[in-house]
C-alpha positions in Angstrom: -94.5 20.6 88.6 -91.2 22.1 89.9 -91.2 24.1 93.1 -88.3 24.8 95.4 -88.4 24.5 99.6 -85.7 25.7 101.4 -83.3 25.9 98.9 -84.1 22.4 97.3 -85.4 21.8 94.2 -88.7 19.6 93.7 -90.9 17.7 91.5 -94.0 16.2 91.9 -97.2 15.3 89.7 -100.4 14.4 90.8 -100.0 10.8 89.8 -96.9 10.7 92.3 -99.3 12.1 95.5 -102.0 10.0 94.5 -99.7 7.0 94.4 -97.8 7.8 97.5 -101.0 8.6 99.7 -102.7 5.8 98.8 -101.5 3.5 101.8 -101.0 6.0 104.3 -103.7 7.2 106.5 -105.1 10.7 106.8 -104.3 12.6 109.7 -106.7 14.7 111.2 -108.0 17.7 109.3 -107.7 21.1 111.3 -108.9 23.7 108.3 -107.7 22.2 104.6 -107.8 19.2 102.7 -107.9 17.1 99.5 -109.5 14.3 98.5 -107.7 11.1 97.5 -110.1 8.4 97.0 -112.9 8.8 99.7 -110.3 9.8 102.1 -109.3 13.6 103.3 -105.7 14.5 103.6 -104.7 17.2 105.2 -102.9 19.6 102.7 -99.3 20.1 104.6 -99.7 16.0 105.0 -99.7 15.6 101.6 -96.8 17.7 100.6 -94.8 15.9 103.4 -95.3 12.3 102.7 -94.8 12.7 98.7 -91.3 14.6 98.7 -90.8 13.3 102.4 -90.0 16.6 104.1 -91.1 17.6 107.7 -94.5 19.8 108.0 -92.6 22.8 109.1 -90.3 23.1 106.5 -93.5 25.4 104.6 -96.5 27.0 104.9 -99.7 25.8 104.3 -100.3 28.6 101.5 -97.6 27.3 100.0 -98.8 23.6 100.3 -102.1 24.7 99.0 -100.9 26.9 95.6 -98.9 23.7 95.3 -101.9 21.4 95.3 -103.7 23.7 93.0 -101.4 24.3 90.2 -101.2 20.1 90.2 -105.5 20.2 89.7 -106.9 19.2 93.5 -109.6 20.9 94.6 -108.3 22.1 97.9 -111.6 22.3 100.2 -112.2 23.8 103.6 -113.5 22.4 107.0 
C-alpha cells in the first residue's frame, strides 16, 4: 500500500509490519491495537517502527485507516 506523511511518499505491506514488529516489544496500549502474534501493538507504534518515523508525525486515524486497508483487525481497549 502507498500512503504519503508529511510530504513523503510510503510503502508498506503487511508482511513488512509483521516482519518488522516481530522483535520489538509492544508498548503500552492506551485505546487501539493490533495483534501480531499473541502480542498487542499499539497502532501509532506500529506505523512508527515499520517506516521508522516519529509518533507525532500522524494521527492515530490515520495510523488506523492505514492498518485497515493492509487487513488488521484494529481492536479497541
Amino acid at each position: 500500500m502507498k500512503f504519503i506523511i508529511k510530504g513523503k511518499n510510503y510503502e508498506i505491506t503487511m508482511e513488512n509490519i509483521i516482519n518488522r514488529m516481530k522483535n520489538i516489544d509492544p508498548e503500552p496500549v492506551v485505546t487501539h491495537y493490533i495483534k501480531i502474534g499473541s502480542k498487542e501493538y499499539p497502532i501509532k507504534q506500529v506505523i512508527s517502527e515499520t517506516i521508522n518515523i516519529p509518533k507525532i508525525s500522524f494521527t492515530s486515524m490515520y495510523a488506523y485507516n492505514i492498518l485497515e486497508k493492509l487487513g488488521f483487525k484494529v481492536s479497541q481497549k
